[in-house]
C-alpha positions in Angstrom: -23.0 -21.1 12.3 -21.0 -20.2 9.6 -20.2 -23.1 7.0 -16.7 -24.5 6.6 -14.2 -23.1 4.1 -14.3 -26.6 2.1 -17.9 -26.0 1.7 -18.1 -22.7 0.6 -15.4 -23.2 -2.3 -17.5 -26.8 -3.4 -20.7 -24.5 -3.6 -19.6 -21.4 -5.2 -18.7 -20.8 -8.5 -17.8 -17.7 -10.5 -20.7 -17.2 -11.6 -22.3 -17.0 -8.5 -19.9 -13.7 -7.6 -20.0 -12.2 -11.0 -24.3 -11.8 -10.3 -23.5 -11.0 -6.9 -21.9 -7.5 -8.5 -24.9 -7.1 -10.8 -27.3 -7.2 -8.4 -25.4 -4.7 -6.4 -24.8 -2.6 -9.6 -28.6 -2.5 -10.9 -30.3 -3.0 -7.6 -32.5 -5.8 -8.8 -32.1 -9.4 -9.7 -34.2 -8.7 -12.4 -31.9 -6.3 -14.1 -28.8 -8.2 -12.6 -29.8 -11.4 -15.1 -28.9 -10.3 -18.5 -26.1 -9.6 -17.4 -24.4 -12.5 -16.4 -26.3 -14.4 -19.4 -29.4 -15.7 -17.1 -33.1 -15.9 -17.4 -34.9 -14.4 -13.9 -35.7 -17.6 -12.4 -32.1 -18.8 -13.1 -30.9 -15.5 -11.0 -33.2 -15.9 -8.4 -32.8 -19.3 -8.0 -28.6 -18.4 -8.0 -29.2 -16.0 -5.3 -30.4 -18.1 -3.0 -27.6 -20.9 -3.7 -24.9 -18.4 -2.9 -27.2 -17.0 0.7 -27.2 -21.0 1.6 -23.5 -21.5 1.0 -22.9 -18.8 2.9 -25.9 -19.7 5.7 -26.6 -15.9 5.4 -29.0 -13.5 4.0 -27.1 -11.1 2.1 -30.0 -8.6 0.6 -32.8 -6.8 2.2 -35.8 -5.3 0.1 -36.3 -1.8 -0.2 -38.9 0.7 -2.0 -35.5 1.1 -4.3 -35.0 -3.0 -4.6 -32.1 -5.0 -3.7 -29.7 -3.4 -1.5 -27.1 -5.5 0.4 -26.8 -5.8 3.9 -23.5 -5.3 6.3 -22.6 -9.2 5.7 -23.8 -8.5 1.8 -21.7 -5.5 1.3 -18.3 -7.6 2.9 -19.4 -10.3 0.0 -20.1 -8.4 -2.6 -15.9 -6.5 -1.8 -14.6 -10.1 -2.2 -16.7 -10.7 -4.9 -15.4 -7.8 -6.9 -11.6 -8.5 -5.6 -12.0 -12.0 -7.3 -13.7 -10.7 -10.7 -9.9 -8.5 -10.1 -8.0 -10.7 -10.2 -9.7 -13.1 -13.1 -9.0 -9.8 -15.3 -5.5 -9.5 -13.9 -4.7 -13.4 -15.1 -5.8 -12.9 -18.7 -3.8 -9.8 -19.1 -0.7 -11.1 -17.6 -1.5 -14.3 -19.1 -1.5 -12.2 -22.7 1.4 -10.2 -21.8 3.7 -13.5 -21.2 2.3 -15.1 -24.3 2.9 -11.7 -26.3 6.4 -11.4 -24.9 6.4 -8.0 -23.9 3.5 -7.7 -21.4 2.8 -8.9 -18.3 1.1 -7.2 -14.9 3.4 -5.8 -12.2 1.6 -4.9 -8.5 4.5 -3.2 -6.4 3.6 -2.2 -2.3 5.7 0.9 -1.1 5.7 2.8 1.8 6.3 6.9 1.5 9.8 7.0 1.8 10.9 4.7 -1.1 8.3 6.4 -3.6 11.1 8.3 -5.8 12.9 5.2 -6.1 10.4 2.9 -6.8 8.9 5.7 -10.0 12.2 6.3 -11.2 13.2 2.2 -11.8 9.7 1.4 -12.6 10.0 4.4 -15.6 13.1 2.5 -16.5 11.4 -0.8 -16.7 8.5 0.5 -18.4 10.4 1.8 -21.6 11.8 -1.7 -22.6 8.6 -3.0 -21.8 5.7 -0.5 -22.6 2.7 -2.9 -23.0 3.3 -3.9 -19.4 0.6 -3.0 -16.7 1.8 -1.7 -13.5 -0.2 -1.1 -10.3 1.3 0.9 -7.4 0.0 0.8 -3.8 1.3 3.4 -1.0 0.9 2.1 2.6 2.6 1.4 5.8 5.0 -1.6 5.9 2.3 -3.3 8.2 -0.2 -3.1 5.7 2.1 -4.3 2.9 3.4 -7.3 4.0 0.0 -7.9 4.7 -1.2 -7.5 1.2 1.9 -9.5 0.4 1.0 -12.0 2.3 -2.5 -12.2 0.8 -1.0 -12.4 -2.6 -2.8 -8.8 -3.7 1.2 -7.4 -4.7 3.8 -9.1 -6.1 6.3 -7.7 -4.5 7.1 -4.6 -1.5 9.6 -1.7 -0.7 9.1 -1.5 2.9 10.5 -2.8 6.0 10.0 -6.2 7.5 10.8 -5.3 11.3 7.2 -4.2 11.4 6.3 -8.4 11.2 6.9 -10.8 13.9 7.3 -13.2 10.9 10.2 -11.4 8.8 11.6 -14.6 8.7 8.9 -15.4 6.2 9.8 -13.2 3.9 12.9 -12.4 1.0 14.6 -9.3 2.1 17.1 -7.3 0.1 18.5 -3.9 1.5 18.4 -2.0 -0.8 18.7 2.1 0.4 19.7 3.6 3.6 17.2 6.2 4.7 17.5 9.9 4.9 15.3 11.6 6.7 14.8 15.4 7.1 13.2 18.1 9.1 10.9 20.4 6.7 8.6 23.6 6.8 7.1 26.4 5.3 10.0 29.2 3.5 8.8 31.7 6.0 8.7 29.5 8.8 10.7 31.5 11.7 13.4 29.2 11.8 13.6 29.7 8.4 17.0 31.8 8.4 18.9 29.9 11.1 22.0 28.5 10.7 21.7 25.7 13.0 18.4 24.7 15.2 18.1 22.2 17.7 15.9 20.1 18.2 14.8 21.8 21.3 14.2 25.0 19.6 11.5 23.2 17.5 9.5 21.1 20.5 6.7 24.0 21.1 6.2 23.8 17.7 3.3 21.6 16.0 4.8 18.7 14.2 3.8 16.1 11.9 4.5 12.5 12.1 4.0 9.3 11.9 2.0 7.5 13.6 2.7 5.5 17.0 5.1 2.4 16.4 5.9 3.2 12.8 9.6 3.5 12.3 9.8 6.8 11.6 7.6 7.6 14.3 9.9 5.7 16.6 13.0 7.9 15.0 11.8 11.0 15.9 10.4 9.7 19.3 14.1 8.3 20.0 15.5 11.7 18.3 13.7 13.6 21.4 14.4 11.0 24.2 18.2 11.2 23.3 17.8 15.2 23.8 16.2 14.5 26.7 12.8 16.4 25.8 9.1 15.0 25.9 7.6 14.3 22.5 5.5 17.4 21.2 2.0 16.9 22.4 0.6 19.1 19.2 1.3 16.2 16.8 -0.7 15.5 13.3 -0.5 11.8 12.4 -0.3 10.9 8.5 1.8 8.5 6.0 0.8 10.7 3.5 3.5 13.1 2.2 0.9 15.1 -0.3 -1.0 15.9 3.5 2.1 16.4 4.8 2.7 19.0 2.9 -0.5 20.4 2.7 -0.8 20.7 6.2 2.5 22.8 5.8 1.0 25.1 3.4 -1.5 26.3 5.7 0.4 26.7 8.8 3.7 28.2 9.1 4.3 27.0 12.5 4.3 23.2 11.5 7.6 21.2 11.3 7.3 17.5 10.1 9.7 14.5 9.3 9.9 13.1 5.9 12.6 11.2 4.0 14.8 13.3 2.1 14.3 11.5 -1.3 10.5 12.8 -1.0 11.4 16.3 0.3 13.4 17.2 -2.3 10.7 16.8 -4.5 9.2 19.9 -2.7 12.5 21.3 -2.2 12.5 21.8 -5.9 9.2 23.6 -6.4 10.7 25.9 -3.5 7.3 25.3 -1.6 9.2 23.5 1.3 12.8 24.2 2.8 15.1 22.0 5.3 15.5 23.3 8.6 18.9 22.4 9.4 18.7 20.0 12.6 21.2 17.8 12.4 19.4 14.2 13.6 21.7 11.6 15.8 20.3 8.2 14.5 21.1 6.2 11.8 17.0 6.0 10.5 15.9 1.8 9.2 16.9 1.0 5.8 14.0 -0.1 3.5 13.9 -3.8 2.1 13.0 -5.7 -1.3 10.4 -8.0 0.0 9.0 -11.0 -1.4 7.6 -14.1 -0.1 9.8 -17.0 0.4 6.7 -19.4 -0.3 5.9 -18.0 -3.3 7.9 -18.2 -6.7 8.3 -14.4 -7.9 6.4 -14.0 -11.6 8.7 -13.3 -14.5 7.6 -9.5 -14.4 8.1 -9.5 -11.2 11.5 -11.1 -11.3 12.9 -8.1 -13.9 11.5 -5.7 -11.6 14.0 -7.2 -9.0 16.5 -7.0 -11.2 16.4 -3.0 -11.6 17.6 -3.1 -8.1 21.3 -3.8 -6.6 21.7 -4.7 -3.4 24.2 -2.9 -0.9 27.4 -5.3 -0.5 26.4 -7.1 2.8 22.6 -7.7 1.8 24.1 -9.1 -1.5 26.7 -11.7 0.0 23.8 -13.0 2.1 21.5 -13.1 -0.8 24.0 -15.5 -2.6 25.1 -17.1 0.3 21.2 -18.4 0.9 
């Protein structure tokens, strides 16, 4: 049976995680020891503390030593999440003693990338001994990391959430979104394509449920036509595009703000299909349980809402 959260935290200590990553990094307790400033027996005799806190075993032994099991190797992640975050206080701890510093994580999903580089690049020259940390994912996943405390703060949309109303929002950019391929694609020269012209076509999308997904799924049902069969599913605009390079058949969705970046390079053109649905706007999210860090809150700042979003953000 596995012990009670209160008992766990009264029986662990840092310590006890910090040799849990040595023993994983040399393979030995013996090696693990020095280390983390113990004698042998003192490791050994931690070991076992930390596998009955836990009422597990969390090491078999090989020919090659110590190796953890499946329930060691889940540990051991948390173990080197908390040793993380222990570096991330001191440095923001310095930064906001120095004056100038501080540690910034910021969730976004694919769409809001060039806006999220180009006011971070703002931020960063009045504050250059700041740390920043920058994770791509699906909105899902963010607000789940937001709700674990691992960001700070996400560009994303909340609809994803049957909580939203746990959450700060402020709308911040409508969404373009536009239909790309390959230069010699052979819809390349057109003047106008429909959307039907391109549904034998492979595509690339989102996947299921994801709001772009569920644009481009609405996009077809509007046009009365079934959703291509031949679809690659990825968040990832670098696959996206990859995928593209390699086939000149493919077709794929992506917000324009990332497109262009392509666009640019002349690797990708814009097919012109003109799309019938307004596509989700993309939020400012924090949580409304948790007081933003002062980083965190001139990070905000860098962003203005649109006029509605910002009478109902004073208003609250």
């Amino acid at each position: 049976m596995m012990p009670s959260l209160n008992s766990i935290a009264s029986r662990l200590k840092l310590k006890h995680f910090r040799l849990l990553v040595a023993i994983d990094d040399h393979g030995s307790v013996l090696k693990a020891a020095p280390e983390v400033a113990m004698s042998q027996p003192g490791a050994t005799k931690a070991l076992k503390e930390i596998e009955d806190a836990l009422g597990q075993v969390l090491f078999v032994r090989t020919n090659r030593g110590l190796e953890p099991n499946e329930l060691g190797l889940c540990v051991i992640r948390h173990a080197r999440l908390i040793q993380a975050d222990i570096a991330n206080l001191r440095e923001e701890m310095a930064g906001i003693q120095e004056g100038h510093g501080g540690r910034l994580s910021v969730g976004t999903i694919m769409g809001a990338i060039p806006t999220i580089t180009s006011k971070l690049s703002d931020l960063m020259e009045t504050r250059p001994a700041m740390s920043v940390e920058i994770v791509e994912g699906t909105s899902a996943h963010l607000l789940k990391l937001l709700d674990d405390g691992r960001i700070d703060v996400a560009i994303c949309r909340t609809s994803v959430s049957q909580r939203w109303d746990m959450y700060n929002t402020v709308n911040i950019r409508e969404e373009n979104l536009t239909v790309v391929a390959r230069p010699d694609h052979p819809y390349a020269d057109a003047e106008d394509v429909q959307l039907a012209e391109l549904a034998d076509f492979p595509w690339i999308a989102c996947a299921a449920n994801m709001p772009m997904r569920r644009f481009l799924e609405g996009e077809f049902l509007e046009a009365g036509l079934q959703f291509p069969l031949n679809v690659i599913e990825t968040t990832s605009a670098f696959a996206a595009v990859s995928m593209i390079h390699r086939n000149p058949r493919l077709v794929a969705l992506l917000p324009t703000d990332v497109a262009e970046l392509w666009l640019e390079t002349e690797r990708l053109i814009t097919l012109p299909v003109t799309l019938k649905t307004k596509s989700e706007p993309y939020y400012l999210v924090t949580c409304r349980e948790r007081t933003p860090t002062p980083i965190t809150r001139i990070f905000m700042d860098e962003f203005k809402p649109l006029p509605d979003e910002a009478m109902r953000v004073a208003a609250e």
